[in-house]
C-alpha positions in Angstrom: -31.0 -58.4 -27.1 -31.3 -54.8 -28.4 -31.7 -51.9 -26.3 -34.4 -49.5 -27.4 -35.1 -47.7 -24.2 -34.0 -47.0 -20.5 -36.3 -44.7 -18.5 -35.3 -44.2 -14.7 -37.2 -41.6 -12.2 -36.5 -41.2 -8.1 -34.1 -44.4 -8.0 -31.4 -43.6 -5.4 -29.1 -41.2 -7.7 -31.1 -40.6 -10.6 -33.7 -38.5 -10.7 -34.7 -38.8 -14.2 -33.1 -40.2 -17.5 -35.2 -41.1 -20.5 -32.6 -42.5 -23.1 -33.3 -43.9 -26.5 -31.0 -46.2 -27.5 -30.0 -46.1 -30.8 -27.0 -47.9 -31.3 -25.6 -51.7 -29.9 -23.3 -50.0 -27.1 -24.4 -48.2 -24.5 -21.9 -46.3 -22.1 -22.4 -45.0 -19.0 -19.6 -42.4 -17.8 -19.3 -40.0 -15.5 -17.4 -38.8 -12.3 -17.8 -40.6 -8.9 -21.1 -40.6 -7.5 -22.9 -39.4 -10.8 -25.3 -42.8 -11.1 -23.4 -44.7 -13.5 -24.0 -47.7 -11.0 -27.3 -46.8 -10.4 -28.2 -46.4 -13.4 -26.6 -50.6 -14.2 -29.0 -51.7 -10.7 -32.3 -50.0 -12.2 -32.0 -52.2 -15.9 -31.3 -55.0 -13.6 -34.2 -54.6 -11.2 -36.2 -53.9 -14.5 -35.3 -57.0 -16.6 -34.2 -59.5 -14.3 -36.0 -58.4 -10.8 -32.6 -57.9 -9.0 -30.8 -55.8 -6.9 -27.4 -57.1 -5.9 -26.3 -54.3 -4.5 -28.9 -52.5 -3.3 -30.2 -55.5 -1.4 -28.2 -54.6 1.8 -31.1 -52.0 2.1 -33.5 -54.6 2.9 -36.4 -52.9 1.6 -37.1 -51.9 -2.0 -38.8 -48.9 -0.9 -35.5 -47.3 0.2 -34.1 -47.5 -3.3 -36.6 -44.5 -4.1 -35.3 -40.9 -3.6 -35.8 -39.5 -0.5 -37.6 -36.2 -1.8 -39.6 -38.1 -4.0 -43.2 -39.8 -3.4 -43.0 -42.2 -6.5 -40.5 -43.7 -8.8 -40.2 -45.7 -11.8 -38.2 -47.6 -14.1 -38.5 -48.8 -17.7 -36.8 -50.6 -20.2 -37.7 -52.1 -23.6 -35.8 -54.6 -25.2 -36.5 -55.9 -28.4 -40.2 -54.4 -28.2 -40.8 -55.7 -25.0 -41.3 -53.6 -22.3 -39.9 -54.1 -18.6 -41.2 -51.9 -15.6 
């Protein structure tokens, strides 16, 4: 599987990221507290419908940022795109 792009907006941390991915690594790094977590739960929710560790908010909805009325996440793999 290739990464080709990761778009986040209003998911807990992140506010928005639109990367294109153009190599086979992809490195998140940061201080504490900067989304580099986030950022792993939002390709996972994306692809693979799953929040392991957000799931002790019991609601979906409370992933979003609080400010924010809507929120979003995208990733295309191999020309495939997974919202």
């Amino acid at each position: 599987m290739n990464f080709q792009r990761i778009a986040v907006k209003n998911f807990l941390r992140v506010s928005q990221v639109d990367l294109e991915v153009r190599a086979p690594v992809v490195l998140f790094t940061g201080p504490n507290e900067s989304g580099k977590s986030t950022m792993l739960d939002a390709i996972r929710y994306a692809v693979a419908g799953h929040l392991p560790r957000v799931s002790l908010k019991k609601d979906v909805g409370a992933t979003m940022s609080q400010s924010a009325k809507t929120g979003s996440i995208e990733v295309v793999l191999d020309d495939v795109s997974y919202k």
